[in-house]
BAVO-216688 format. One record per residue (C-alpha): residue number from 1; x, y, z. Coordinates in Angstrom, 3 decimals, m for minus. Layout:
N
+-----+----------+----------+----------+
: num :       c1 :       c2 :       c3 :
+-----+----------+----------+----------+
: NUM :        X :        Y :        Z :
...
+-----+----------+----------+----------+
***
This chain:
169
+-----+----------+----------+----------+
: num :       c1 :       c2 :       c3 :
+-----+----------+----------+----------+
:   1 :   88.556 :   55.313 :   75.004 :
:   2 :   88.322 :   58.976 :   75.292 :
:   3 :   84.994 :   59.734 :   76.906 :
:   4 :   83.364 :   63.120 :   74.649 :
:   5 :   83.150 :   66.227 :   76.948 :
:   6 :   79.735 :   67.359 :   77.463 :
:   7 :   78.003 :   70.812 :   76.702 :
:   8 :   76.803 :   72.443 :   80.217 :
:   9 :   73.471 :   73.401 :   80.227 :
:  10 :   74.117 :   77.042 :   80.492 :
:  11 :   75.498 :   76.557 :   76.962 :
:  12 :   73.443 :   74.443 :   75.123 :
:  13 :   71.860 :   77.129 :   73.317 :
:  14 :   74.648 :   78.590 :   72.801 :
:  15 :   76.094 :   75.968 :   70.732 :
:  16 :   73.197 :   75.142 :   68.865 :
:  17 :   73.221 :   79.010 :   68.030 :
:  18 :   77.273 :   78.707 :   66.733 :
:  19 :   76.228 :   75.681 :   64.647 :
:  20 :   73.268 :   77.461 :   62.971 :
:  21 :   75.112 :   80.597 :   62.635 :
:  22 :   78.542 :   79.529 :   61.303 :
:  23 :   76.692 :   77.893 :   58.042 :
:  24 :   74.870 :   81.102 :   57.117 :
:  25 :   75.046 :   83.727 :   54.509 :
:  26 :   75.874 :   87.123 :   55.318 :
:  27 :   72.084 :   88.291 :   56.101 :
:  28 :   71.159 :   85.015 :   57.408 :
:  29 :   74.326 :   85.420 :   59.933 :
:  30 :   73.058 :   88.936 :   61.080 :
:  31 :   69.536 :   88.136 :   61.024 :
:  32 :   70.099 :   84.732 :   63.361 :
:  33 :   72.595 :   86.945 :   65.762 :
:  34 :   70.387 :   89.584 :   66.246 :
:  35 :   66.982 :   87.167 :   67.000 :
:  36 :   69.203 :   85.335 :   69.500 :
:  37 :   69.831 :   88.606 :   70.944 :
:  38 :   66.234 :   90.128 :   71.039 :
:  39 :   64.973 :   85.885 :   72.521 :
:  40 :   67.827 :   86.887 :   75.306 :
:  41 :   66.632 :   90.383 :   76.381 :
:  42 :   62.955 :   89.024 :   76.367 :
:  43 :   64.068 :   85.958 :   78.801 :
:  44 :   66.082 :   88.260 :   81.025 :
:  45 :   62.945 :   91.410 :   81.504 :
:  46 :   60.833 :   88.180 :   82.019 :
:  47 :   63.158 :   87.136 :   84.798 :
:  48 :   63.165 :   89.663 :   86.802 :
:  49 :   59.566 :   91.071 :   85.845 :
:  50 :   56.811 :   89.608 :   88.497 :
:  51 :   55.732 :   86.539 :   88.089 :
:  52 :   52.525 :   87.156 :   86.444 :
:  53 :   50.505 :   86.385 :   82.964 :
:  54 :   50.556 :   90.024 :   82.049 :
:  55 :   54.652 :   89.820 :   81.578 :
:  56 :   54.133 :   87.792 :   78.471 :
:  57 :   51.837 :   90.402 :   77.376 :
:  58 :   54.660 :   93.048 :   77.370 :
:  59 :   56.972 :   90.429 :   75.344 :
:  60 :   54.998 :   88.023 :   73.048 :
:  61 :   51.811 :   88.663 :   70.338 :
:  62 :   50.969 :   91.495 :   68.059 :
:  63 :   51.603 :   94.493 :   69.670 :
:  64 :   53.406 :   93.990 :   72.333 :
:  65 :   55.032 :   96.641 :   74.068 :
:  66 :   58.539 :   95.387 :   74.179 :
:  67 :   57.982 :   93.111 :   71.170 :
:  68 :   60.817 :   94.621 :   69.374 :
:  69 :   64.883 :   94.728 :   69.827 :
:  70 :   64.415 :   98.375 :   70.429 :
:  71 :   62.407 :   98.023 :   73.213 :
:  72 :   63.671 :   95.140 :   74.882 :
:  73 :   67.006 :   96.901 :   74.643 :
:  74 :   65.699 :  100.316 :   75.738 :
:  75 :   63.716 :   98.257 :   78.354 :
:  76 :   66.445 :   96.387 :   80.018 :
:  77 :   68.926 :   99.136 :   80.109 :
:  78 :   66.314 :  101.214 :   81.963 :
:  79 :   66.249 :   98.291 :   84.572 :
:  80 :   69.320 :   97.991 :   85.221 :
:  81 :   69.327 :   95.033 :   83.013 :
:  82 :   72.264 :   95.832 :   80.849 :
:  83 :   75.394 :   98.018 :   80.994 :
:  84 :   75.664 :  101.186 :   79.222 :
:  85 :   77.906 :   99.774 :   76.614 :
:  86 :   75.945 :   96.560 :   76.719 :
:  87 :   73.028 :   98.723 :   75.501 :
:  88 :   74.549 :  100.790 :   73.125 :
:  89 :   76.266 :   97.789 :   71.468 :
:  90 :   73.044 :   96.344 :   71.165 :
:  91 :   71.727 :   99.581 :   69.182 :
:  92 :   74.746 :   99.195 :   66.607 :
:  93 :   74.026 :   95.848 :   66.413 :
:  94 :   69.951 :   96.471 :   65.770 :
:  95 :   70.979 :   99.157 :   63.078 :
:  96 :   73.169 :   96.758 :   61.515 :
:  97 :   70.021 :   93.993 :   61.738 :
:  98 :   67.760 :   96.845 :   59.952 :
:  99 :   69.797 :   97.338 :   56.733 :
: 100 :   70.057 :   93.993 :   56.323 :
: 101 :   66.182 :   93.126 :   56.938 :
: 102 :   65.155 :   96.356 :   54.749 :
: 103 :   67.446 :   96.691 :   52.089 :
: 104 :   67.874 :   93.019 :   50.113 :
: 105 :   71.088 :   94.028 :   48.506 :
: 106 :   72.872 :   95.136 :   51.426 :
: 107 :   76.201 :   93.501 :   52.481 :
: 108 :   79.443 :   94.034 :   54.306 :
: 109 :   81.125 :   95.702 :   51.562 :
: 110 :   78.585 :   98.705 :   52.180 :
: 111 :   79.687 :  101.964 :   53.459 :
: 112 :   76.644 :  102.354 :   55.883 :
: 113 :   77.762 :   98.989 :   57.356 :
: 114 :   81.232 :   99.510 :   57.922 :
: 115 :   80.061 :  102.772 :   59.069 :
: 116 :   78.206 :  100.790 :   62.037 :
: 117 :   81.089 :   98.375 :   62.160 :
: 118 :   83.494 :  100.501 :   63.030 :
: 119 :   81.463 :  101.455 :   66.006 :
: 120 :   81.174 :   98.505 :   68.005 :
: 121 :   83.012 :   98.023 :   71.178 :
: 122 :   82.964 :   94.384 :   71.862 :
: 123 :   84.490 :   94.110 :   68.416 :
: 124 :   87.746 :   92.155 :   67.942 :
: 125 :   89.435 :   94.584 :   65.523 :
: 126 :   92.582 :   92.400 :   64.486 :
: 127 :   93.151 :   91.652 :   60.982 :
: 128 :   93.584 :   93.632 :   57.613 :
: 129 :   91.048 :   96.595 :   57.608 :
: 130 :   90.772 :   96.301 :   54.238 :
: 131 :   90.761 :   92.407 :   53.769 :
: 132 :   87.113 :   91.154 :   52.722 :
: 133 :   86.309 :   89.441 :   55.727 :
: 134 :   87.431 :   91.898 :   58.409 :
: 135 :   83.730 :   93.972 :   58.434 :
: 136 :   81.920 :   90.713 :   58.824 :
: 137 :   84.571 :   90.105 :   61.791 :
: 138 :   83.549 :   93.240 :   63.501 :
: 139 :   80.091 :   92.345 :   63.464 :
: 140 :   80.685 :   88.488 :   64.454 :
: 141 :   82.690 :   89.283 :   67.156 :
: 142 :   80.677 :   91.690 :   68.937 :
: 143 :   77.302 :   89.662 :   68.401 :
: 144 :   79.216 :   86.665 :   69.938 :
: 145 :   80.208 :   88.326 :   72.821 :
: 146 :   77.543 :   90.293 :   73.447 :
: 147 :   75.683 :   86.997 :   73.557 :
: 148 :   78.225 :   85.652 :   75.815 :
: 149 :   77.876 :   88.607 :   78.062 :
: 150 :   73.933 :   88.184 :   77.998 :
: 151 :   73.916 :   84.047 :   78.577 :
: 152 :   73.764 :   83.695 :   82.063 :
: 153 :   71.929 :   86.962 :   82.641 :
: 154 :   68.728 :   85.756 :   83.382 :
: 155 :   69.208 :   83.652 :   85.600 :
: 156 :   71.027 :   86.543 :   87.656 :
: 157 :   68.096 :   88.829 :   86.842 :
: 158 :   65.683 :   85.895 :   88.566 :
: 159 :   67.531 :   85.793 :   91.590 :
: 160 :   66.564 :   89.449 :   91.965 :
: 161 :   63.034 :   89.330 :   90.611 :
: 162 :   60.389 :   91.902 :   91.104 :
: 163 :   57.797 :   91.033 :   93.916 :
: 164 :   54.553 :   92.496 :   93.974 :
: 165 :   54.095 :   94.703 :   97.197 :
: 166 :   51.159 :   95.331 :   99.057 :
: 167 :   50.567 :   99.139 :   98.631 :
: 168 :   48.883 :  101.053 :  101.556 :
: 169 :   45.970 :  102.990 :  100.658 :
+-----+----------+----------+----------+
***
């Protein structure tokens, strides 16, 4: 009997991410991508952050300074925490997120979309430009890799974690 392979744990989230994700609508698909995303930047700031209670502040409750995709983005670029093109695929990605959270009828088929589409990077742009699905690729593709890219980060980003010096007066 073949025995199942098993899903590291650097993955499991992953995969229960791909599950939820593959079942959804088009607005539920960005929507979940993008959350996944802005979870991911707040983990990886909070890993290399010092260790202390006012970190959460920055990330979690009404608010909070880096509360938002924006900022986390913004944030973790500014650290060092992300690669240029990491950071501006994130902000396609967040402007994609927007019209889809603001505007209830919006969809792939929308100019302003493929607009955005057509500028991300980590995009796999094979297919039919004009087939149906191919938008919806663009945007799949680079919020699964850009995932990828970002799953591991954190625990990179603890191993070089902030320390709280002692300041001379």
């Amino acid at each position: 009997m073949l025995k199942r392979p098993t899903t590291p744990p650097h993955l499991k989230e992953f995969t229960e991410f791909l599950a939820a994700f593959n079942k959804e609508s088009e607005r539920g698909s960005v929507l979940i991508a993008m959350s996944m995303i802005e979870d991911m930047l707040g983990q990886i700031i909070s890993s290399f952050l010092i260790d202390a209670p006012a970190v959460s502040r920055l990330l979690e409750g009404f608010n909070a300074p880096l509360g938002t995709l924006s900022a986390r983005s913004l944030c973790a670029f500014a650290l060092g925490l992300l690669s240029e093109d990491e950071y501006r695929e994130c902000d396609h990605l967040r402007k994609i997120r927007n019209e889809f959270a603001h505007h209830i009828h919006t969809s792939f088929k929308d100019q302003a979309i493929k607009d955005h589409c057509k500028n991300l990077r980590l995009a796999i742009k094979n297919g039919d430009p004009k087939s149906r699905s191919y938008v919806r690729s663009l945007f799949i593709t680079s919020a699964v890799c850009l995932i990828l890219n970002l799953t591991n980060r954190a625990a990179y980003a603890k191993k070089e974690r902030l320390s709280q010096p002692e300041w001379p007066y």
